[in-house]
Structure formats: structure tokens, C-alpha cells
C-alpha positions as CSV (number, residue, x, y, z in Angstrom):
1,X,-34.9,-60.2,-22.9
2,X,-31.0,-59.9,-22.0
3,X,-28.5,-63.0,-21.3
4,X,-25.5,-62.3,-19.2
5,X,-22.8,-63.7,-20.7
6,X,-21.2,-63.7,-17.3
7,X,-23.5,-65.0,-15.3
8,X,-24.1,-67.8,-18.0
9,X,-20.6,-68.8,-17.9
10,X,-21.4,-68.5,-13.8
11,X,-23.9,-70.6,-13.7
12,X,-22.2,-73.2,-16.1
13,X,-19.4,-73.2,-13.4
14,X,-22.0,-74.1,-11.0
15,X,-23.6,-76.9,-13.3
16,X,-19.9,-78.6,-13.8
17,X,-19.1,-78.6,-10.0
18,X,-22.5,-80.0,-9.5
19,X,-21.9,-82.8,-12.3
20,X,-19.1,-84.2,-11.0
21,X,-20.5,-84.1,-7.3
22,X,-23.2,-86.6,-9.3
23,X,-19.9,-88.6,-10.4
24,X,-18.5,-88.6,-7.5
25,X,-21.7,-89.8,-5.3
26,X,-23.6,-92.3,-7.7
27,X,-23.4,-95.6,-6.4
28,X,-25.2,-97.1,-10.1
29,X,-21.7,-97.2,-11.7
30,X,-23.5,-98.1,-15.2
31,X,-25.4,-94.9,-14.7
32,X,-22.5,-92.8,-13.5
33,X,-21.9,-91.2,-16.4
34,X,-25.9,-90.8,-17.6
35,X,-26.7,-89.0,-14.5
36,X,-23.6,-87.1,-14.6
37,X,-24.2,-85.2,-18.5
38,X,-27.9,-85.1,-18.3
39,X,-27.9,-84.1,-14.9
40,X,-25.0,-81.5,-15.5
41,X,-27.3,-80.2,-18.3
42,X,-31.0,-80.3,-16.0
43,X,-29.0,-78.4,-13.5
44,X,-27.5,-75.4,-15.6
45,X,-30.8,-74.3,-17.4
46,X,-32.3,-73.2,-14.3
47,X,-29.8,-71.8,-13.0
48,X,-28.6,-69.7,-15.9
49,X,-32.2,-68.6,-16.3
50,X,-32.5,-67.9,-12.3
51,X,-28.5,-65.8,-12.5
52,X,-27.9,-64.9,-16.3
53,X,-31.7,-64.0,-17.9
54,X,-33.2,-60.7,-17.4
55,X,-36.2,-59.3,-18.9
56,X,-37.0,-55.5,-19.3
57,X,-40.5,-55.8,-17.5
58,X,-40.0,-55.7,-13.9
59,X,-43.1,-58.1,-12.8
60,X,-41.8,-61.1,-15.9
61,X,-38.7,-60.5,-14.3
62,X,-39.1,-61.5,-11.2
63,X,-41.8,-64.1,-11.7
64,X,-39.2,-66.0,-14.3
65,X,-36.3,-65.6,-11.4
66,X,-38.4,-66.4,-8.9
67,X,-40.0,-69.9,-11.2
68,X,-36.6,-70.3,-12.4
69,X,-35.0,-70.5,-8.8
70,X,-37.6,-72.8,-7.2
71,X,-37.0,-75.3,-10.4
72,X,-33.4,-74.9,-9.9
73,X,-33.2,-76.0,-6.3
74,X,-35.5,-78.6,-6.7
75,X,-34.2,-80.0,-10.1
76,X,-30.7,-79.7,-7.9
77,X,-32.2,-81.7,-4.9
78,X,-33.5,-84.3,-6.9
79,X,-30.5,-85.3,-9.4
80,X,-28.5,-85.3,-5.8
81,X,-31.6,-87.9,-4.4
82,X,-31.1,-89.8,-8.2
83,X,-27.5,-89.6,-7.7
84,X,-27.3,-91.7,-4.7
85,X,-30.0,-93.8,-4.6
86,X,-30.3,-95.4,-8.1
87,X,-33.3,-95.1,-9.8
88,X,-34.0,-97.1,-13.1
89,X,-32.9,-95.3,-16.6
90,X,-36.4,-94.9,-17.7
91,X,-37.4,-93.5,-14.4
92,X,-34.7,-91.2,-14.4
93,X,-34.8,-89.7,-17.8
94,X,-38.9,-89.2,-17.7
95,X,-38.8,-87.6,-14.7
96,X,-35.9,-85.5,-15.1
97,X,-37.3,-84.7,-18.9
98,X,-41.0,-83.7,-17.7
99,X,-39.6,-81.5,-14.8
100,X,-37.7,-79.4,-17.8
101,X,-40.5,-79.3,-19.9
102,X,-42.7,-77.7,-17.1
103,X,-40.3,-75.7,-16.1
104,X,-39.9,-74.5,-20.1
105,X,-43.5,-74.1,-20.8
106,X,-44.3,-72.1,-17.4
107,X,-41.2,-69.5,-18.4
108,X,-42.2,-69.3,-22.2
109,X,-45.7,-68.5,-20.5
110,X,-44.3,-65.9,-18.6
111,X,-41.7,-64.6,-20.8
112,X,-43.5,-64.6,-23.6
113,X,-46.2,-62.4,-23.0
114,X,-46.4,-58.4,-24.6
């Protein structure tokens, strides 16, 4: 398995932009800055596994990019839908918490395979 360091450094570009887009729309102002950091970090480690991880099989590769990229959109999507229409703390954190998990455990399934 390779990291980028590029394309990590890309990707955590894209994760601050999309942080303070969270700032900037979340309409919870005691939440503002919850969603913002956790959601900053939720977004960023799918996308640096979808742009900056690459594995030297061919078939992990693209089923980690390809897993990777559909939990990235969707993680995206949703801290965007949390962002704006204020969920409660526990809510936000369990939900946002079991998506990376699944996300985690599917790619260590993948990934680590011989």
C-alpha cells in the first residue's frame, strides 16, 4: 500500500474548505463548531483514501477507490444535510461514528487481504 503525500495534503485542502462550508451553513450555533472539526475529519478520510491511497493489486485498488469514493460523497452529503438542519449531538456523533466504522472495516477487508 502507497500514500500520496500529495494527494493527502489534496484531499486535506478539500476537507478544510468543506469544514468551514459546515461553519458557515449550520444554523445550531452551539453545534457550529462540533459539526465543523468532526465533520472536517469524517470528510477527509474518505477522501484521502478515494485520491491519496493506492495499493499494488489492481482489483483491491479499485474496489477500495471505488468504496472509498461512494463513502466520501455520501459522508459529504450527509454532514452538509447535518449542517443545516440540526440534528441532536447524540444523533449526530452515532451516526457520523458508525458510517466511519463501516466504511473502516469494509476497506481493512479489502485492503487487507494477501
Amino acid at each position: 500500500m502507497k500514500i500520496n503525500a500529495f494527494l493527502t495534503f489534496l484531499s486535506l485542502l478539500l476537507a478544510a474548505v468543506l469544514a468551514y462550508a459546515l461553519y458557515y451553513y449550520c444554523k445550531a450555533p452551539e453545534m457550529q463548531w462540533l459539526i465543523t472539526i468532526a465533520g472536517g475529519i469524517c470528510i477527509f478520510l474518505p477522501w484521502a483514501g478515494t485520491l491519496a491511497v493506492s495499493t499494488e493489486n489492481k482489483g483491491q485498488n479499485v474496489n477500495f477507490k471505488v468504496l472509498s469514493a461512494i463513502f466520501a460523497c455520501a459522508i459529504t452529503g450527509l454532514q452538509l444535510f447535518f449542517a443545516t438542519h440540526t440534528p441532536s449531538i447524540p444523533k449526530y456523533i452515532l451516526i457520523s461514528g458508525i458510517l466511519l466504522i463501516i466504511w473502516l472495516s469494509i476497506a481493512y477487508a479489502i485492503i487487507g487481504k494477501k
